[in-house]
ZAROTOR-813271 format. One record per atom (N, C-alpha, C): residue in one letter; atom name; x, y, z. Coordinates in steps of 0.02 Angstrom, whole numbers. Layout:
<sites>
(site "a"; "CA"; (X; Y; Z))
...
</sites>
This chain:
<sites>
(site "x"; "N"; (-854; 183; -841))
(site "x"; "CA"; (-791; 216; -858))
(site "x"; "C"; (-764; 184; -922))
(site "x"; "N"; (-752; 218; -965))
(site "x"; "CA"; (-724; 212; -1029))
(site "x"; "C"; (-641; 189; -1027))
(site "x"; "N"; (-627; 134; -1090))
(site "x"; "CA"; (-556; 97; -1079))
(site "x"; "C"; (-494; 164; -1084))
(site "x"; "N"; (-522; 215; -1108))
(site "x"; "CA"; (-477; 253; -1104))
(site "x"; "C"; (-464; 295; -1037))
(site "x"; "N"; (-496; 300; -1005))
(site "x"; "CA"; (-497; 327; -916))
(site "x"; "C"; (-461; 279; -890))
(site "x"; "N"; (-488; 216; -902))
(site "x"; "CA"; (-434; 146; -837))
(site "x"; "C"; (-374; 149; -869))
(site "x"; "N"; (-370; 178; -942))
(site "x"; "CA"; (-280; 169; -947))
(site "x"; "C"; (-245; 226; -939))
(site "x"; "N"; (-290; 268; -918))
(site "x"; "CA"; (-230; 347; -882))
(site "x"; "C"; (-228; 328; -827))
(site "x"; "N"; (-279; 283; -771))
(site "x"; "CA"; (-271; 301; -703))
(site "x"; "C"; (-218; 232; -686))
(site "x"; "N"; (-229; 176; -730))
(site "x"; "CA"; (-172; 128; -727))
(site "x"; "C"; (-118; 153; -691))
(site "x"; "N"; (-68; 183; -739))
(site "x"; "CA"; (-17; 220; -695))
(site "x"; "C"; (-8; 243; -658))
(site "x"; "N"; (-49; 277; -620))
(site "x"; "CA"; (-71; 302; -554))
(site "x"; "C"; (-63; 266; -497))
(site "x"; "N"; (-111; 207; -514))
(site "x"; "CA"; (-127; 161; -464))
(site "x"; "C"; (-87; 125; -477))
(site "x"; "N"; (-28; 102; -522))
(site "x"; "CA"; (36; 58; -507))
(site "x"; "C"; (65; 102; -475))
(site "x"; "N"; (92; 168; -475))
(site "x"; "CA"; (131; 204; -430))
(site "x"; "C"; (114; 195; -361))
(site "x"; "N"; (57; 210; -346))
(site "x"; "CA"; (22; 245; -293))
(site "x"; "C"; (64; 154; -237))
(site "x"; "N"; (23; 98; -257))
(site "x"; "CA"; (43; 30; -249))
(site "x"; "C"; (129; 22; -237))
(site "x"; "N"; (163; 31; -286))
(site "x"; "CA"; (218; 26; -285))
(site "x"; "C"; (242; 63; -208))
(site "x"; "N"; (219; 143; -204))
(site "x"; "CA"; (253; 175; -155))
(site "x"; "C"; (227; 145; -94))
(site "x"; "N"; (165; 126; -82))
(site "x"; "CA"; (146; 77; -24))
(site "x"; "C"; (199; 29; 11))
(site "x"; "N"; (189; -32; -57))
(site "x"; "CA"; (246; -68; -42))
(site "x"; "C"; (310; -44; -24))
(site "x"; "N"; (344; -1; -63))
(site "x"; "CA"; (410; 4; -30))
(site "x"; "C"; (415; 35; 19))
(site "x"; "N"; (357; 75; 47))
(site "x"; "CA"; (366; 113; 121))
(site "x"; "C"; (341; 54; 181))
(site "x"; "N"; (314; -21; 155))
(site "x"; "CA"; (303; -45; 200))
(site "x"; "C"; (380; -96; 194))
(site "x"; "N"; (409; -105; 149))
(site "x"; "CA"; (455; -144; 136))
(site "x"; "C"; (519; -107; 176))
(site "x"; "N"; (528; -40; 181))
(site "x"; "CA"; (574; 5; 195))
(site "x"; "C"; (576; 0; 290))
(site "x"; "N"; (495; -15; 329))
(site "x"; "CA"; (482; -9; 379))
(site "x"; "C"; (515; -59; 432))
(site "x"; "N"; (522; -40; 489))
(site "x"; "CA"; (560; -89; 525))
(site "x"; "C"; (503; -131; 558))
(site "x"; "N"; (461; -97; 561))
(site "x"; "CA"; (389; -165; 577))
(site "x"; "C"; (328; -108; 556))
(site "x"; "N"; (265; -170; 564))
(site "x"; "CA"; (194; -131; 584))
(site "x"; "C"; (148; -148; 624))
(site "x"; "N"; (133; -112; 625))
(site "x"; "CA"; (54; -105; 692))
(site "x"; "C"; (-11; -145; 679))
(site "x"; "N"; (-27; -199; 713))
(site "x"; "CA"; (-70; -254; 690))
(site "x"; "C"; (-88; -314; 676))
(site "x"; "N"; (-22; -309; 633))
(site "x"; "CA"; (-20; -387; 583))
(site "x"; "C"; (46; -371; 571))
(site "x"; "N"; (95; -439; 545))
(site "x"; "CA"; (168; -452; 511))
(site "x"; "C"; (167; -395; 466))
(site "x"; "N"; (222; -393; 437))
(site "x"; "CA"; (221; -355; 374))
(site "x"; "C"; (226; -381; 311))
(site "x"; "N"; (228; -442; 312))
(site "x"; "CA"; (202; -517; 241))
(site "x"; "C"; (123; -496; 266))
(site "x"; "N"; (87; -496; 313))
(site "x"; "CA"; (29; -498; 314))
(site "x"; "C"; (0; -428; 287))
(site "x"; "N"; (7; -368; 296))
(site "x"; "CA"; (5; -311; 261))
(site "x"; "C"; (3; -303; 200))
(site "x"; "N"; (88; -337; 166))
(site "x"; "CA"; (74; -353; 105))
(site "x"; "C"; (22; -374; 64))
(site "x"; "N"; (27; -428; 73))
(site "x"; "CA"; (-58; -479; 72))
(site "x"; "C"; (-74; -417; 46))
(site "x"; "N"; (-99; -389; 94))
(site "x"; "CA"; (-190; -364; 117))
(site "x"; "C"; (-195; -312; 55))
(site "x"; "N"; (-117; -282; 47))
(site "x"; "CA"; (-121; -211; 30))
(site "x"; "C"; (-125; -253; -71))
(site "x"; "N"; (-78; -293; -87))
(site "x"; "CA"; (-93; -317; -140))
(site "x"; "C"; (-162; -355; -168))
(site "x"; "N"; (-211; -379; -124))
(site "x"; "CA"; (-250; -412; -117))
(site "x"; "C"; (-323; -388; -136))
(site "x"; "N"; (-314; -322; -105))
(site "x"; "CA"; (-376; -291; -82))
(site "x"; "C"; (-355; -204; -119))
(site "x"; "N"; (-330; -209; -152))
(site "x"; "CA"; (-325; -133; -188))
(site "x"; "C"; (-404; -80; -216))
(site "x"; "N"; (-413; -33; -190))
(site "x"; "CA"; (-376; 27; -164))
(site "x"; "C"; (-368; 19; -88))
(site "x"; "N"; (-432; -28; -80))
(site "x"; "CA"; (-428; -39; 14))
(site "x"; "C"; (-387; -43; 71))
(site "x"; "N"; (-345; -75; 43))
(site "x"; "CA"; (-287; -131; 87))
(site "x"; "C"; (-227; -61; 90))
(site "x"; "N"; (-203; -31; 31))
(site "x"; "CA"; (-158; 30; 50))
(site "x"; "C"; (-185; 98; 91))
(site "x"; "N"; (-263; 99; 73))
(site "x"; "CA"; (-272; 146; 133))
(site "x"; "C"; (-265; 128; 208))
(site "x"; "N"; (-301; 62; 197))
(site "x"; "CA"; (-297; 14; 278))
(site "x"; "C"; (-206; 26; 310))
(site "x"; "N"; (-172; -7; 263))
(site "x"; "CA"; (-89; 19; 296))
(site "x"; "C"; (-76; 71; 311))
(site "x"; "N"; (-80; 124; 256))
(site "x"; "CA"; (-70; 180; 296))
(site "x"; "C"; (-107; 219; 379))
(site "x"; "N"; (-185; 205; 349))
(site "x"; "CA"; (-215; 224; 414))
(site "x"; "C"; (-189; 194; 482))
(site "x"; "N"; (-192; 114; 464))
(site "x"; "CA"; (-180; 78; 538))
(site "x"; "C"; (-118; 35; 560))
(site "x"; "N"; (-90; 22; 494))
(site "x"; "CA"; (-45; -26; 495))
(site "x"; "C"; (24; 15; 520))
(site "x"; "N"; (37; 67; 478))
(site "x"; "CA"; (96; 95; 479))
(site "x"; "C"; (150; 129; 535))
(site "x"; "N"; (188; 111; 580))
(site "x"; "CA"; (241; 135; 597))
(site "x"; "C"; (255; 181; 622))
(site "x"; "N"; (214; 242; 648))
(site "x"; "CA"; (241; 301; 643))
(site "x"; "C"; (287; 326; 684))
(site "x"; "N"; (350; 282; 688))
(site "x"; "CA"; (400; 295; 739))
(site "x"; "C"; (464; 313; 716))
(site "x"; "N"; (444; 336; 647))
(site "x"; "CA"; (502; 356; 599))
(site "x"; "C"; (549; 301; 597))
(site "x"; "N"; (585; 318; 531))
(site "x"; "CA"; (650; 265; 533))
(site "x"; "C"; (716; 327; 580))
(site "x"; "N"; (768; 267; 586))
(site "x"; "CA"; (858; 302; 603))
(site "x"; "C"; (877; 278; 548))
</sites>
């Protein structure tokens, strides 16, 4: 992949990251592991770690 492809999808994948985090930051817990531990994983291990949260980690008990 050419330097000009990684710098369109850059932005992407800071968004994509960003919205991770704040929907795990926004959450009142998760399923698994802490939610410092999530973090971790999801900063750590990118693209992996934000699919892993969403698939398994995440909450789905809505917020109030």
């Amino acid at each position: 992949m050419d330097s000009r492809a990684l710098a369109a999808l850059a932005p992407l994948a800071f968004l994509a990251l960003a919205l991770v985090l704040l929907d795990l930051a926004r959450s009142r817990g998760a399923r698994h592991l802490p939610r410092w531990a999530w973090a971790v994983l999801v900063l750590a291990s990118f693209p992996l770690g934000p699919v892993a949260y969403l698939l398994l980690g995440r909450d789905r008990g809505g917020r109030a």
